[in-house]
C-alpha positions as CSV (number, residue, x, y, z in Angstrom):
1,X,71.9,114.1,106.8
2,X,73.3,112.2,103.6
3,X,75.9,109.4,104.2
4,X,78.9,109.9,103.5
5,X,80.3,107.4,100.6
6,X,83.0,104.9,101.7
7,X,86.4,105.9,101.4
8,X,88.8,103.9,98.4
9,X,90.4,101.8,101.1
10,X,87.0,100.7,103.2
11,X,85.7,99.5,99.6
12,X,88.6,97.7,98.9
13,X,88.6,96.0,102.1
14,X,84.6,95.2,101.6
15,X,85.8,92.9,98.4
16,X,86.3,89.2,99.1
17,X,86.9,87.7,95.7
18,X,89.9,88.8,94.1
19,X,91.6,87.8,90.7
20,X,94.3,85.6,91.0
21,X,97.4,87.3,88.9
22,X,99.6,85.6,89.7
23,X,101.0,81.9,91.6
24,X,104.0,80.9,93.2
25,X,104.7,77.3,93.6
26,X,107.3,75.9,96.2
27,X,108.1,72.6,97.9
28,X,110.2,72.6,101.2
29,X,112.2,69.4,102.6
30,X,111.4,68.5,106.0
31,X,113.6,66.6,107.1
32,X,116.3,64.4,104.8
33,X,114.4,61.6,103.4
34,X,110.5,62.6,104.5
35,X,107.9,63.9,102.8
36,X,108.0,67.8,102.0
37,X,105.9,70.5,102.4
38,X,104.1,72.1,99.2
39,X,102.7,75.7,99.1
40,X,100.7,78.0,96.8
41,X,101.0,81.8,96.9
42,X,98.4,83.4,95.5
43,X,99.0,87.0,94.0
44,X,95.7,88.7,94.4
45,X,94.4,92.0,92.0
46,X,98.1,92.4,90.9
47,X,99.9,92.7,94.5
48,X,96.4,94.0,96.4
49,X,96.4,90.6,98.6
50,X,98.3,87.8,98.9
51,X,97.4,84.1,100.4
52,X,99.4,81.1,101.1
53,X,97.7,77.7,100.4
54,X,99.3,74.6,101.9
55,X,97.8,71.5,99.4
56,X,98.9,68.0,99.9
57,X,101.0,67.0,96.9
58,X,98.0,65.4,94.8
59,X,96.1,68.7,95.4
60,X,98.9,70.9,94.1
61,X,99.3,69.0,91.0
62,X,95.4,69.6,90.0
63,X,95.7,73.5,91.3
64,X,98.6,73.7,88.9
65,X,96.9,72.2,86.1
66,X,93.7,74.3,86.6
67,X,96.0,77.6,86.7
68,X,97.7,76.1,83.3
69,X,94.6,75.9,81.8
70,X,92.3,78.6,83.1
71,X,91.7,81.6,81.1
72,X,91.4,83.4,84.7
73,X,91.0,82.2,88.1
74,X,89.4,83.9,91.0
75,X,90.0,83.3,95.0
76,X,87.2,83.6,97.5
77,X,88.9,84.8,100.4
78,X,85.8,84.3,103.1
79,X,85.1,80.7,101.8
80,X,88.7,79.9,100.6
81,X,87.7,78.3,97.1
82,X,89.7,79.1,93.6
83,X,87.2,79.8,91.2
84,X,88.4,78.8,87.5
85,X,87.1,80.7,84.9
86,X,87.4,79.2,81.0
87,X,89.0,75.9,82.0
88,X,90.7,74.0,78.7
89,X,90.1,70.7,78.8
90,X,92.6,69.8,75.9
């Protein structure tokens, strides 16, 4: 007996490394006076997945710049790296 092929929604949940399509910055106060709290959403394959990064401040001010000069930029969700693709050195 043949196998069946997967269903639309069992592939989609098979892939693990989705474009980044968009980013959403945000810092947070803590508490008046202390350090804040930065975080990165990730919008994955246009809406498809999101996840939330929470870099240190020096961390999120290289992501940025690697978003800013990306031509496209991929997440691994199983090993949690951004993938930059086409970065612009100038």
């Amino acid at each position: 007996m043949a196998k069946k092929p997967p269903t639309e929604k069992a592939t989609e949940n098979r892939i693990r490394v989705r474009q980044v399509t968009d980013v959403q910055a945000s810092w947070t106060e803590a508490e008046r006076g202390a350090p804040g709290d930065f975080t990165i959403q990730l919008i994955l394959d246009n809406g498809a997945e999101e996840y939330v990064l929470h870099p240190v401040a020096s961390d999120a001010k290289v992501m940025l710049k690697l978003f800013e000069r990306s031509g496209t930029v991929f997440f691994d969700l199983d090993r949690k790296v951004l993938v930059p693709n086409n970065v612009s050195l100038g």
